[in-house]
Every structure is written in structure tokens, then in C-alpha cells.
Backbone as a chain_set.jsonl record, in Angstrom:
{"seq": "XXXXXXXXXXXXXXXXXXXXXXXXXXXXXXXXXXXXXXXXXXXXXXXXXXXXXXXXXXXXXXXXXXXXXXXXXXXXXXXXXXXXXXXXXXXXXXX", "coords": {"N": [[13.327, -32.911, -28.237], [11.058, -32.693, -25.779], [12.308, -31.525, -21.732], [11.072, -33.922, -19.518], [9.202, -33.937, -16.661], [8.661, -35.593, -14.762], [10.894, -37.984, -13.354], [10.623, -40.591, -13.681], [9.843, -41.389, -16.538], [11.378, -39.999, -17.884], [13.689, -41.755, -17.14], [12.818, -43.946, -18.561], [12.826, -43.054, -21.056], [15.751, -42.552, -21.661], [16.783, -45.45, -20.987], [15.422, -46.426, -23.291], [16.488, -45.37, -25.548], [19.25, -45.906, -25.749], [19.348, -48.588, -25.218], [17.373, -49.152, -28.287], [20.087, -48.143, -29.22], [21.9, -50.168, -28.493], [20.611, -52.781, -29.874], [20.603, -51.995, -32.516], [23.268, -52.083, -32.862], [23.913, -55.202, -32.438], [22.393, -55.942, -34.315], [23.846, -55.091, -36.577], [26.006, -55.753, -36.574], [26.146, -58.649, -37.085], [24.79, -58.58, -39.426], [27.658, -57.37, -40.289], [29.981, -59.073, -39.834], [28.775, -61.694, -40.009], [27.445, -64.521, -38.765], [28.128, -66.812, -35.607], [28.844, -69.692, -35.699], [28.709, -71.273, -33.852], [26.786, -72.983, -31.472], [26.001, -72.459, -29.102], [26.754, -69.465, -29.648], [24.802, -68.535, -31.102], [22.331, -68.99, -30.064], [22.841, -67.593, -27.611], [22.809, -64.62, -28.709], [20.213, -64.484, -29.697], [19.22, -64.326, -27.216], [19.679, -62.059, -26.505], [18.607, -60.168, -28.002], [15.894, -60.717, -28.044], [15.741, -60.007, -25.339], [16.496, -57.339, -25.491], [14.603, -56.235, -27.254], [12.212, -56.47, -25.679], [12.531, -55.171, -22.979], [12.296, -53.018, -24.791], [10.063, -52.604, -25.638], [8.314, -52.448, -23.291], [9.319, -50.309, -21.837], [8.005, -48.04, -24.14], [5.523, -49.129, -24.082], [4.593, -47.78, -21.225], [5.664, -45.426, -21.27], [4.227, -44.502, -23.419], [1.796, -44.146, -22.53], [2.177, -42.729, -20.528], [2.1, -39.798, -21.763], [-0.731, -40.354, -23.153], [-1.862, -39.567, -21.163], [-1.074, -36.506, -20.214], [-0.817, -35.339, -22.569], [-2.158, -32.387, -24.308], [-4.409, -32.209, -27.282], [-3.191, -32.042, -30.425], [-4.359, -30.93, -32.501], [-6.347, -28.264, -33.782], [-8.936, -28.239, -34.861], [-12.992, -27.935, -34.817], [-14.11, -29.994, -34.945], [-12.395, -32.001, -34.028], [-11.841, -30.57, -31.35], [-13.718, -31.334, -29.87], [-14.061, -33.994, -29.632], [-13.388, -34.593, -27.335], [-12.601, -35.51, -24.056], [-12.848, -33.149, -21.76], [-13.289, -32.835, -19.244], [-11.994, -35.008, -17.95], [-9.381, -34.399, -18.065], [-6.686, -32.836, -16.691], [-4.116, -30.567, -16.002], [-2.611, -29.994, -13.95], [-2.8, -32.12, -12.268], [-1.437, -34.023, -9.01], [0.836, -36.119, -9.684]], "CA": [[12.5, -33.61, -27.278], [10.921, -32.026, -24.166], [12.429, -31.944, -20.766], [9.852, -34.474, -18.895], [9.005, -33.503, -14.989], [8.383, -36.927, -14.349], [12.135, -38.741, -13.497], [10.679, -42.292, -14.256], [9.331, -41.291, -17.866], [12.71, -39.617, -17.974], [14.834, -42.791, -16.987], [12.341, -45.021, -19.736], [13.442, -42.073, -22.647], [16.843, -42.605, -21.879], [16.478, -46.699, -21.686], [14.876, -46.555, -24.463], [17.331, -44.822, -26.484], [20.385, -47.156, -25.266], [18.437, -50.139, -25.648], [17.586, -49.205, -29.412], [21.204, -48.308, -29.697], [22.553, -51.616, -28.537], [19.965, -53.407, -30.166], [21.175, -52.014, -33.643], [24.785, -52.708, -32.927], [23.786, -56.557, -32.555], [22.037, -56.648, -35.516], [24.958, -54.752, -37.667], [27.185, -56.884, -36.04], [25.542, -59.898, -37.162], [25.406, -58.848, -40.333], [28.794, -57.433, -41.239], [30.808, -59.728, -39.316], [28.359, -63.071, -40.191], [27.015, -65.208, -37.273], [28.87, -67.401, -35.364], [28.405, -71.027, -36.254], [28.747, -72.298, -32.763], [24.691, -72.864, -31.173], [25.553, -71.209, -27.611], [26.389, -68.174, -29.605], [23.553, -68.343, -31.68], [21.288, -68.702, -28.581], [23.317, -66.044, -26.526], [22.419, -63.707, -29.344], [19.053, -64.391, -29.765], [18.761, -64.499, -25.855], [20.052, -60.663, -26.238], [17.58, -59.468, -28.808], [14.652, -60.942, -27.348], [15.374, -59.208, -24.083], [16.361, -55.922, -25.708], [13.226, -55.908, -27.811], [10.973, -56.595, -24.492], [13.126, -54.312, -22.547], [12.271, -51.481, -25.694], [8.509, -52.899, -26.167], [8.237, -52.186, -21.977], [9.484, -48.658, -22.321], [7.542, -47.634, -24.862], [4.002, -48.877, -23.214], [4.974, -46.493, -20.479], [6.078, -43.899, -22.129], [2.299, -44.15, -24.421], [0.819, -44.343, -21.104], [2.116, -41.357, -19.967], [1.766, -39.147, -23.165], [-1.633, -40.258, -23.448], [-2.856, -39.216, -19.871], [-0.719, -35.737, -19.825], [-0.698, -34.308, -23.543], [-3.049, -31.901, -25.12], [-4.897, -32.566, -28.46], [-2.62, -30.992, -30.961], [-5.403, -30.695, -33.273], [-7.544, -27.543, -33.347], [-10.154, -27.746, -35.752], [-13.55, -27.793, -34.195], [-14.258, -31.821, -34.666], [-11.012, -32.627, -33.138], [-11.781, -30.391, -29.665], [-15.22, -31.522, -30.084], [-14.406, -35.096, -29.417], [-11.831, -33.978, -26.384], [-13.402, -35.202, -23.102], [-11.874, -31.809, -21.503], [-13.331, -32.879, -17.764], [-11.089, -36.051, -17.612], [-8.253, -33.584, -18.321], [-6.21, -31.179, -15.741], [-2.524, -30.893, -16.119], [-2.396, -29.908, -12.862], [-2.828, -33.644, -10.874], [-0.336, -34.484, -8.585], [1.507, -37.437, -9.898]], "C": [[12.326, -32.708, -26.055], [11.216, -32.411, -23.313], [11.223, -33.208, -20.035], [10.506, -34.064, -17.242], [8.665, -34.628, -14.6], [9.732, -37.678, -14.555], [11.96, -39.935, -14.291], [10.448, -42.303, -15.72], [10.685, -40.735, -18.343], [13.526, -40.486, -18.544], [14.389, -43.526, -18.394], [13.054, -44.128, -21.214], [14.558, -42.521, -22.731], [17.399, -44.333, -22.285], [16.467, -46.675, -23.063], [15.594, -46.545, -26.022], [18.388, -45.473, -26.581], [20.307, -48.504, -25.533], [18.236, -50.336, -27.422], [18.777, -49.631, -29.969], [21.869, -49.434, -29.616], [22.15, -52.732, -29.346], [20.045, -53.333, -31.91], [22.352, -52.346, -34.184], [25.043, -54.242, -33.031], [23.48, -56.617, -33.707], [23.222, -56.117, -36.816], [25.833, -55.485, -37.438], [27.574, -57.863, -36.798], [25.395, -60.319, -38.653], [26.878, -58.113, -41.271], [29.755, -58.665, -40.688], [30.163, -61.323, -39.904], [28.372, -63.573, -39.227], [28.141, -66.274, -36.87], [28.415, -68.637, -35.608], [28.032, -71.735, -35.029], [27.057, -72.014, -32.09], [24.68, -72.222, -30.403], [26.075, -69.813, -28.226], [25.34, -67.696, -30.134], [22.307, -67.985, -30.455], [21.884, -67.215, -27.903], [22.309, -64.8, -27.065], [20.92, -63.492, -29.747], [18.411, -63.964, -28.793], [18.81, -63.091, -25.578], [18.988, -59.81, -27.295], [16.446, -59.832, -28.564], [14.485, -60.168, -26.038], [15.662, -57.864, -24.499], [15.08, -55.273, -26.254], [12.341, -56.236, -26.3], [11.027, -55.87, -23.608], [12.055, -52.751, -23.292], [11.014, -51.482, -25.435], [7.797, -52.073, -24.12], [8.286, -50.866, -21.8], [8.49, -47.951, -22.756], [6.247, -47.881, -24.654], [4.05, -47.758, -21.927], [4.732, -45.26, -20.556], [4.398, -43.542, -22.581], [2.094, -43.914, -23.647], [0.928, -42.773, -20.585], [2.025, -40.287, -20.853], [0.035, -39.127, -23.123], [-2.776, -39.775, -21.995], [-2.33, -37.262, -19.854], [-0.759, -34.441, -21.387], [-2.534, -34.075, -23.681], [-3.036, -32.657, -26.385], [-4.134, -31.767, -29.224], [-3.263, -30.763, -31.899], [-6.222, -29.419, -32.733], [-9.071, -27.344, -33.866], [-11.632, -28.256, -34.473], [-14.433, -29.362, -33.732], [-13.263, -32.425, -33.899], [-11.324, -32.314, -31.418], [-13.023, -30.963, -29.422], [-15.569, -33.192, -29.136], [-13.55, -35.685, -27.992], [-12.857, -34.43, -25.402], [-12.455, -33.981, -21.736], [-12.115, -32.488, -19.932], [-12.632, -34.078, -17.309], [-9.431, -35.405, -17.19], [-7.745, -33.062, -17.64], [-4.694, -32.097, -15.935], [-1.885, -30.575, -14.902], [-2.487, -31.164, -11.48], [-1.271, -33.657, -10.544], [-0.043, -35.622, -9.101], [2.327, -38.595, -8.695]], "O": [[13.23, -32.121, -25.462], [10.888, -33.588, -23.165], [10.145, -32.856, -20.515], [11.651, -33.946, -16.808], [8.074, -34.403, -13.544], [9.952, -38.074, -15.699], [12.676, -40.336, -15.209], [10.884, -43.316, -16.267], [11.038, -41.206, -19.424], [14.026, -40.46, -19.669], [15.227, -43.74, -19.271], [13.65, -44.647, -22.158], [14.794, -43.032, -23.826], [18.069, -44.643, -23.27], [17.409, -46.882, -23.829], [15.448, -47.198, -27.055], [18.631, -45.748, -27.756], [21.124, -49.302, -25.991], [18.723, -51.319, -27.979], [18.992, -50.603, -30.693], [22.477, -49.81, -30.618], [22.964, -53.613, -29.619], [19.681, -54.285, -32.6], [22.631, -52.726, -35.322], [26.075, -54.668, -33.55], [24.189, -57.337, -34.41], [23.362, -56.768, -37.851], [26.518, -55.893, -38.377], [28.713, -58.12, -37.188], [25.599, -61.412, -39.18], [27.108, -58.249, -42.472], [30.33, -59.19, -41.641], [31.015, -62.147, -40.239], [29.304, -63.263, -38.485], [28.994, -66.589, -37.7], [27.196, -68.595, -35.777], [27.205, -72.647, -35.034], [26.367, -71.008, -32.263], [23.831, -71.332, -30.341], [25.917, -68.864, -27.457], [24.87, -66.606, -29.808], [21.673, -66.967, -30.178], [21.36, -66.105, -27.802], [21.446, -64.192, -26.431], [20.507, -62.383, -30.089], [17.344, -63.362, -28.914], [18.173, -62.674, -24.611], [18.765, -58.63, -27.021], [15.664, -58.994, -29.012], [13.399, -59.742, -25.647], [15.042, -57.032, -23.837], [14.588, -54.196, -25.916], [11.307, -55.649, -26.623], [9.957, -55.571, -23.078], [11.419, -51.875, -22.707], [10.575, -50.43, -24.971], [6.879, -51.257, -24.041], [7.236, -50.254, -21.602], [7.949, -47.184, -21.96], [5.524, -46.94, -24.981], [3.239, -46.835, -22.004], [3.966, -44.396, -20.128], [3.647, -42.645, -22.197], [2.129, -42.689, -23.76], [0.054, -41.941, -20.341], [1.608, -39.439, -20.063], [-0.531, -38.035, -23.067], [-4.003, -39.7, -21.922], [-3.258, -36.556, -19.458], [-0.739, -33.211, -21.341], [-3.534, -34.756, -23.451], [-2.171, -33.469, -26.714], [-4.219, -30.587, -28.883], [-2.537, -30.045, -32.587], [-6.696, -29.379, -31.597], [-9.995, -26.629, -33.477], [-11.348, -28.831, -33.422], [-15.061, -29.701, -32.729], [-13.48, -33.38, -33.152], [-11.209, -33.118, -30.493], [-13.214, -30.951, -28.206], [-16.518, -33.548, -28.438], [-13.21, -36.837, -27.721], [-13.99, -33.983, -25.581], [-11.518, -34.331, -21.017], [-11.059, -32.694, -19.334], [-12.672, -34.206, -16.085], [-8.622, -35.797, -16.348], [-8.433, -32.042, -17.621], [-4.308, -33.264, -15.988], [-0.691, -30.837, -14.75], [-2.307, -31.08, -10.265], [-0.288, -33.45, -11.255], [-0.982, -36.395, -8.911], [2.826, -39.648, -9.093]]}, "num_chains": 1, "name": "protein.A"}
């Protein structure tokens, strides 16, 4: 993965990655261990994967957001640059 020069797109990568990770540990959890029977843990746990997924889903519009304003076309063929609006483009804006 590339350094990013942008801290906040930074902080969301690292989120992002933490958030997954926790968010897989619930669900392995859940199923090697088997759920708890009682309803407030059922809720708890639901209450924790709904906010990790909205948490991740949050991130990850971001993140697109900034990707899609700062990368090049990694395509070169001549239909690909073709359809490039190049004067929207400078990698040089202050942020």
C-alpha cells in the first residue's frame, strides 16, 4: 500500500483495517463459540456489527472519494486516455 500525504485518508486506512479486524473476530466468535441465548447479548452483538459495518461502509466512501479525485488512469491504451477529462485533473491542488 502507498504512503498517503493526506493524514485523514491515512487515519480512515488504518480505521478501516481495525474495524474489519474486529468485525471478523465477532463474527468467528459467534460462530465457534455459538451465540449467547440471553436477548441483551444478542442485541449487544448485533448493536456491534451494525456499527462496525457503518463505521467500515463510512471509511471506505472516503477513502473512494479520495482515490477518485487524486489517482491517474492506470489504463494506457488510447480509448482509455481518450475518455480522461485531463483539465479537471492537476495533482498539484492544495488540499
Amino acid at each position: 500500500m502507498v504512503a498517503d500525504s493526506d493524514s485523514r485518508i491515512a487515519w480512515h486506512r488504518a480505521q478501516l483495517k481495525k474495524n474489519r479486524a474486529e468485525l471478523r473476530q465477532i463474527e468467528t466468535k459467534r460462530f465457534t463459540v455459538g451465540q449467547s441465548s440471553g436477548a441483551r447479548a444478542q442485541n449487544e452483538a448485533r448493536r456491534q456489527v451494525a456499527e462496525l459495518k457503518d463505521k467500515i461502509r463510512q471509511s471506505e466512501q472516503i477513502i473512494g472519494q479520495h482515490e477518485k479525485q487524486t489517482r491517474r488512469p492506470l489504463a494506457t491504451d488510447l480509448r482509455s486516455l481518450s475518455s480522461v477529462s485531463w483539465g479537471t485533473w492537476d495533482a498539484n491542488v492544495p488540499r
